[in-house]
C-alpha positions as CSV (number, residue, x, y, z in Angstrom):
1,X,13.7,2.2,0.7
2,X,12.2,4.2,-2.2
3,X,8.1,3.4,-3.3
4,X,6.0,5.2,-5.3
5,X,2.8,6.5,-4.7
6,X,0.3,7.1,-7.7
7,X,-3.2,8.7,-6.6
8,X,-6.0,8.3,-9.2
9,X,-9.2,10.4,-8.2
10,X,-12.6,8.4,-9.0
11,X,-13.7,11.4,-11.2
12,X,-13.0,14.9,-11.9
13,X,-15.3,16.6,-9.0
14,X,-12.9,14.6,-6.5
15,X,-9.5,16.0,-8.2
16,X,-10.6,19.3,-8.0
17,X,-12.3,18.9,-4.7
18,X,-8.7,17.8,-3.1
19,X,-6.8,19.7,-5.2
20,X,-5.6,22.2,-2.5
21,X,-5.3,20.0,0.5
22,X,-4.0,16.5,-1.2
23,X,-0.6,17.3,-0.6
24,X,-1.4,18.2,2.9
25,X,-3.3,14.8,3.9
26,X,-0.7,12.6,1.9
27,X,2.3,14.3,4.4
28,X,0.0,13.9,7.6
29,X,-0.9,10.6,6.7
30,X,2.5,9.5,5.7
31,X,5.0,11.6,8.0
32,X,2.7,9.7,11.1
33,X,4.1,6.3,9.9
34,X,7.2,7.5,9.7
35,X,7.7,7.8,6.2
36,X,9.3,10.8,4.1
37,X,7.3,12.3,1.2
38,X,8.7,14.5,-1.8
39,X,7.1,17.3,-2.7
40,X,5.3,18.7,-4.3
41,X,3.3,16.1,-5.8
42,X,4.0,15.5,-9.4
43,X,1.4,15.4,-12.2
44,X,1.3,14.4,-16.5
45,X,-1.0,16.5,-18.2
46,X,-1.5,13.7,-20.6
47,X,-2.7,11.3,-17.9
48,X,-5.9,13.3,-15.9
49,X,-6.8,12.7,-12.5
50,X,-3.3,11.0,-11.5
51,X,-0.5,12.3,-9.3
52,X,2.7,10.8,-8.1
53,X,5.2,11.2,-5.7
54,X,8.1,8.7,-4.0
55,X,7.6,7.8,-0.1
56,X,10.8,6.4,1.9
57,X,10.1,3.5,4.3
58,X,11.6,0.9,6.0
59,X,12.2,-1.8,3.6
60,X,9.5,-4.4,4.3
61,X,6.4,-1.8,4.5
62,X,4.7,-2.3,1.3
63,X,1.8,-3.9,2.5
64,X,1.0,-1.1,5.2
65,X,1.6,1.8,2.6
66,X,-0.6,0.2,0.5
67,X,-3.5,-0.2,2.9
68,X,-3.7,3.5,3.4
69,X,-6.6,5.6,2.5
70,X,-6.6,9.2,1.5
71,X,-10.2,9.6,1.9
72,X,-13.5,9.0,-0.5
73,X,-12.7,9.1,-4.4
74,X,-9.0,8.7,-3.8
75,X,-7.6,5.4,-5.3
76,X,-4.0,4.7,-4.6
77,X,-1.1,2.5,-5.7
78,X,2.1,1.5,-4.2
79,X,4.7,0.0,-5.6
80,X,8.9,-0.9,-4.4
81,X,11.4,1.1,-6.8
82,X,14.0,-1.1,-6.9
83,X,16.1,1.7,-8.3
84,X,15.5,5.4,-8.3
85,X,16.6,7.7,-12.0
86,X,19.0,9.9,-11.5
């Protein structure tokens, strides 16, 4: 089942300061609860500080993926995609 995962960073010093390794800690964390992650992470440059990407789970997970955290400064948001654009 398709979620998606938006990460919002507290502030600019914590975007930049995970800016190379976020994609790296969302797979670890993710891929070791079995889920699937797309990459690379995707980004609006009209909305600062937030990224997105879509996880795959087990249907009946959304309370576990959202109860992860990414580490200090890194807010995040889960939500079921009941259908995915084409």
């Amino acid at each position: 089942m398709p979620y998606k995962l938006t990460i919002r960073y507290a502030n600019e010093v914590f975007f930049y300061h995970y800016l190379e390794d976020i994609q790296t800690i969302v797979l670890d964390t993710f891929v070791a609860m079995d889920v699937s992650v797309t990459l690379p992470l995707k980004s609006d440059p009209r909305v600062p500080f937030v990224q997105y990407t879509i996880l795959h789970a087990a249907k009946g997970r959304l309370g576990e993926l959202r109860n992860v955290d990414l580490g200090e400064g890194i807010f995040t948001d889960v939500q079921r995609i009941d259908k995915v654009a084409d």
